[in-house]
C-alpha positions as CSV (number, residue, x, y, z in Angstrom):
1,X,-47.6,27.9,3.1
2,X,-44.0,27.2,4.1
3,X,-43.2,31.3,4.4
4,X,-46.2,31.2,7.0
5,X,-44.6,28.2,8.8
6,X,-41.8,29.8,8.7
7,X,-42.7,32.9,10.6
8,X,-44.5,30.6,12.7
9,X,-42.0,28.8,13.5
10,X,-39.8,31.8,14.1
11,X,-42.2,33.4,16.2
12,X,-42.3,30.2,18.3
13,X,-38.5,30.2,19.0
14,X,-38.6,33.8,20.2
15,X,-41.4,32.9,22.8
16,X,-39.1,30.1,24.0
17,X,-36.3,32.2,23.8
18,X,-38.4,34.6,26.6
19,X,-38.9,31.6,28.4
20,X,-35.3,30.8,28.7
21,X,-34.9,34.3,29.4
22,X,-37.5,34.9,32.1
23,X,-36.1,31.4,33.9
24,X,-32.9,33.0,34.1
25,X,-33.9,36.0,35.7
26,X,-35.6,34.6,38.2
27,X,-32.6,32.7,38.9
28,X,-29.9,35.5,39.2
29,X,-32.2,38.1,39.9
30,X,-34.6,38.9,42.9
31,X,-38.2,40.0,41.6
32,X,-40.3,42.4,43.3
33,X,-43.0,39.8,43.2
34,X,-42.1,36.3,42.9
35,X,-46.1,35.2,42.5
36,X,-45.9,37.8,39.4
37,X,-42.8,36.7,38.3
38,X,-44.1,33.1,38.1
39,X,-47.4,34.5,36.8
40,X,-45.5,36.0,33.6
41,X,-43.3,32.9,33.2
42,X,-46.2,30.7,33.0
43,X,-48.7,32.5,30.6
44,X,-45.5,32.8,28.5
45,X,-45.0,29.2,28.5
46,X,-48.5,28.3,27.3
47,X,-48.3,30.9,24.4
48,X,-44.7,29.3,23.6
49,X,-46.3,26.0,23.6
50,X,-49.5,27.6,21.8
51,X,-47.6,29.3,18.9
52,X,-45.4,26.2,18.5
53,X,-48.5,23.7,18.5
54,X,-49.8,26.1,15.8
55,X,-46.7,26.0,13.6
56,X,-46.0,22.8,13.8
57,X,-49.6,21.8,12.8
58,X,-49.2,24.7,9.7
59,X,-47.0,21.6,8.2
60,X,-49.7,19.2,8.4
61,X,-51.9,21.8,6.3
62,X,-55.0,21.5,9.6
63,X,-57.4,23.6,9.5
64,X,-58.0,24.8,13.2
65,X,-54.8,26.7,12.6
66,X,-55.9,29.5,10.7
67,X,-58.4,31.0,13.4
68,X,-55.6,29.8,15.9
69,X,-52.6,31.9,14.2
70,X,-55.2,34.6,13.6
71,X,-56.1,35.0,17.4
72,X,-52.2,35.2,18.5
73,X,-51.2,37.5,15.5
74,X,-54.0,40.0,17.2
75,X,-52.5,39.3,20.1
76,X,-49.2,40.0,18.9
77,X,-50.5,43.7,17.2
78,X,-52.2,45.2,20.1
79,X,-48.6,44.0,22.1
80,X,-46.9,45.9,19.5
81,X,-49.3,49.2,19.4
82,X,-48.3,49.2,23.5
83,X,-45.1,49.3,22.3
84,X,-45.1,52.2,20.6
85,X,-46.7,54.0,23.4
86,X,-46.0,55.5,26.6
87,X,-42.9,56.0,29.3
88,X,-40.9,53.3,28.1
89,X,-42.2,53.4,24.4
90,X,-39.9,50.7,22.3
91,X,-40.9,51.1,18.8
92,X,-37.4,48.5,17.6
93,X,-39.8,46.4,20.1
94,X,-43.3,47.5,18.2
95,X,-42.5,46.9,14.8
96,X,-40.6,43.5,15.2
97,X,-44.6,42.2,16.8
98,X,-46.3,44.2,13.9
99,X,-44.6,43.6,10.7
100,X,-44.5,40.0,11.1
101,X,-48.2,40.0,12.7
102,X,-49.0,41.9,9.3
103,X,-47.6,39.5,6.9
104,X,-49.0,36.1,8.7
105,X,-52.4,37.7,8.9
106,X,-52.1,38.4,5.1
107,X,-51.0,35.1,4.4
108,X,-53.8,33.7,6.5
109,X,-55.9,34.7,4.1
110,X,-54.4,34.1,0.7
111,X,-56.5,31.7,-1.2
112,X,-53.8,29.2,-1.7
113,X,-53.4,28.5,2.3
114,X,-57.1,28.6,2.8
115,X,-57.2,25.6,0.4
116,X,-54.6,23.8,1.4
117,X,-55.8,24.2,4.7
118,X,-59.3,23.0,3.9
119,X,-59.3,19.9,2.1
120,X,-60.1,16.8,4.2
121,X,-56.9,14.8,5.4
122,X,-56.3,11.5,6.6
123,X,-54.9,10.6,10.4
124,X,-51.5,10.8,8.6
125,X,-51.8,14.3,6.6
126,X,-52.4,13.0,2.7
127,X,-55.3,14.6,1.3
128,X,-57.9,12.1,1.0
């Protein structure tokens, strides 16, 4: 459970990361499209926020994260299989989304985290 937090966790930090990233470039550079470029920024906040709801509620063992993390680790793969494709191909780019994708999705489904994530918990996380 904590090695799937973790990644979560990880994963969380590099969406904020593109956050910080994408606020700077819109500060010191001029986009092509600003309504795009505010577009992007956005939907990357709400997976940052997304991806860091999910982690931090790995911690509390809930059970809505499973189908959660699963839906943005397939989210994250078929990113990463564009990655590997194409004009500006960026397989560095495709198997940092993949391997990580791979690993959460077999944790996902490891019999311990499925039971900690299923037993019934109180408003403050103990098992009841």
């Amino acid at each position: 459970m904590l090695l799937l937090a973790a990644i979560l966790y990880a994963e969380a930090a590099l969406l904020w990361a593109a956050v910080a990233w994408l606020i700077l470039e819109l500060l010191i550079a001029t986009p092509t499209s600003l309504a795009t470029a505010l577009a992007i920024l956005v939907l990357v906040v709400i997976a940052a926020s997304w991806v860091t709801a999910i982690a931090v509620n790995s911690l509390r063992r809930r059970s809505w994260i499973r189908g959660a993390a699963v839906t943005w680790q397939l989210v994250q793969i078929a990113v990463a299989v564009g990655s590997f494709q194409g004009l500006y191909a960026r397989t560095d780019l495709g198997w940092a989304l993949l391997l990580p994708s791979v690993v959460v999705l077999v944790l996902l489904f490891q019999r311990r985290v499925i039971a900690e994530t299923t037993t019934a918990r109180s408003a403050d996380g103990s098992p009841l």
